[in-house]
C-alpha positions as CSV (number, residue, x, y, z in Angstrom):
1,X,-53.4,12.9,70.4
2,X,-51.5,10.0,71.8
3,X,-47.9,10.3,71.8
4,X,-47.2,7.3,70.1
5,X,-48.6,8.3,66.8
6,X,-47.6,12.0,65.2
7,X,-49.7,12.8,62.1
8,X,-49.0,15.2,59.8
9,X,-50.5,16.5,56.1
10,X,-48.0,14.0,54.6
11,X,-47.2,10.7,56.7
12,X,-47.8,9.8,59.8
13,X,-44.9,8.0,62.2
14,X,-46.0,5.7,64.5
15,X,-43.5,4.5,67.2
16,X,-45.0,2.3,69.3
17,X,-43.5,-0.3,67.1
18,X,-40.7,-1.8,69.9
19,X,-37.3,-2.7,68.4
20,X,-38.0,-0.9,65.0
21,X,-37.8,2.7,65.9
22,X,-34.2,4.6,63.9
23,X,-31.7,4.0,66.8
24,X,-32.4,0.2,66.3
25,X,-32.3,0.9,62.5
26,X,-28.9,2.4,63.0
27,X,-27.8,-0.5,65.1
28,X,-29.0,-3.3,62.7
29,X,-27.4,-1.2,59.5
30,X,-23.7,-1.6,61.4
31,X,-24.2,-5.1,60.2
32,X,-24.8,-4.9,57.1
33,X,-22.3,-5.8,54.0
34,X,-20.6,-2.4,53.2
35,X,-20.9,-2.4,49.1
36,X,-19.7,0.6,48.7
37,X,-16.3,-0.6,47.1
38,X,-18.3,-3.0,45.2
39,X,-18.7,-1.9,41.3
40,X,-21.8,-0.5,39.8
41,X,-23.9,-1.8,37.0
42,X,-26.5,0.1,35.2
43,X,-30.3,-0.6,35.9
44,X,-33.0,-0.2,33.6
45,X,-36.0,0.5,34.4
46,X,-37.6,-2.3,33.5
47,X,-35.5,-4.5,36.0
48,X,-36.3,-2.2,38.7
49,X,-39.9,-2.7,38.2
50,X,-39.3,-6.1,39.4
51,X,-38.6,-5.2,42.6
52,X,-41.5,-4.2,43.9
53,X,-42.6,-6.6,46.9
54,X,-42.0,-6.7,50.4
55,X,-39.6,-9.4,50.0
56,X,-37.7,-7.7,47.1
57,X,-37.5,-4.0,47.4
58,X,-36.0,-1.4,45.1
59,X,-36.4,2.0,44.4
60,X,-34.1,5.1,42.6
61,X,-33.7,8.1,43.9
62,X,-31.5,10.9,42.1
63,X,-30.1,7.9,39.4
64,X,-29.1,6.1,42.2
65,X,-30.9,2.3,42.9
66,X,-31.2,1.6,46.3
67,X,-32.4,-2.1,47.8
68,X,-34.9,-0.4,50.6
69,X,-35.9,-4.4,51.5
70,X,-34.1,-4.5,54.8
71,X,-35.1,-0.5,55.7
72,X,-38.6,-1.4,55.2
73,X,-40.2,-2.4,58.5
74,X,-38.0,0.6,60.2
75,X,-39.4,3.2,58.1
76,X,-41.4,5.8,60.5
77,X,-44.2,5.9,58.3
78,X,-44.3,2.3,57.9
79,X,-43.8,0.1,55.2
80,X,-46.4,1.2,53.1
81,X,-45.5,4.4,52.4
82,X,-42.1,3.3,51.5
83,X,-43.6,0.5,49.0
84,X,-44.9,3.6,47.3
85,X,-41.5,4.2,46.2
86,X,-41.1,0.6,45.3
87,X,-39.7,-0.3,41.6
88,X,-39.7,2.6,40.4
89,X,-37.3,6.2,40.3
90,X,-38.9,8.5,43.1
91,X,-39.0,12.1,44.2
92,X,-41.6,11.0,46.6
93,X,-38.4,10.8,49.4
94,X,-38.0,14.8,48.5
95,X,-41.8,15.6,48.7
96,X,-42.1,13.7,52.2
97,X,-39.3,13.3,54.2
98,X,-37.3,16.6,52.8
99,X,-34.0,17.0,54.2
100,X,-34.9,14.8,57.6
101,X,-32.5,11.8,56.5
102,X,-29.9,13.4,53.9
């Protein structure tokens, strides 16, 4: 088994990708706008279908929308497993990564 590449029954997390591992996650999020003041609107479910590309990600967890667009290519089981989530409200995040990230 090499050591860059863990597998298990769910995922697998593959960190031989340089500059995207969490620690440069964490370090690129500090950036980011803060919207946590901002006010919240109500999604439907139809508009959060259409975010479900790459380019224009968005997923729900728990009633709560998240844009996961920027998180994508940091995700340790790559993007696709988090565009499985994409559009749509999820309990994949509970199934896969547990309590790993709350």
């Amino acid at each position: 088994m090499s050591l860059s590449s863990i597998t298990t029954q769910e995922h697998s997390i593959d960190d031989s990708r340089h500059g995207y591992s969490m620690h440069d996650w964490n370090r690129f999020s500090q950036n980011l706008r803060d919207l946590s003041a901002q006010q919240f609107v109500q999604v439907t479910a139809e508009e959060l279908a259409k975010h479900s590309v790459e380019s224009d990600a968005w997923t729900s967890m728990r009633g709560i929308v998240y844009n996961i667009t920027p998180f994508l290519k940091y995700h340790p089981g790559g993007k696709r497993q988090l565009m499985r989530a994409a559009g749509k409200e999820t309990s994949l995040f509970n199934k896969v990564c547990g309590i790993l990230y709350i």
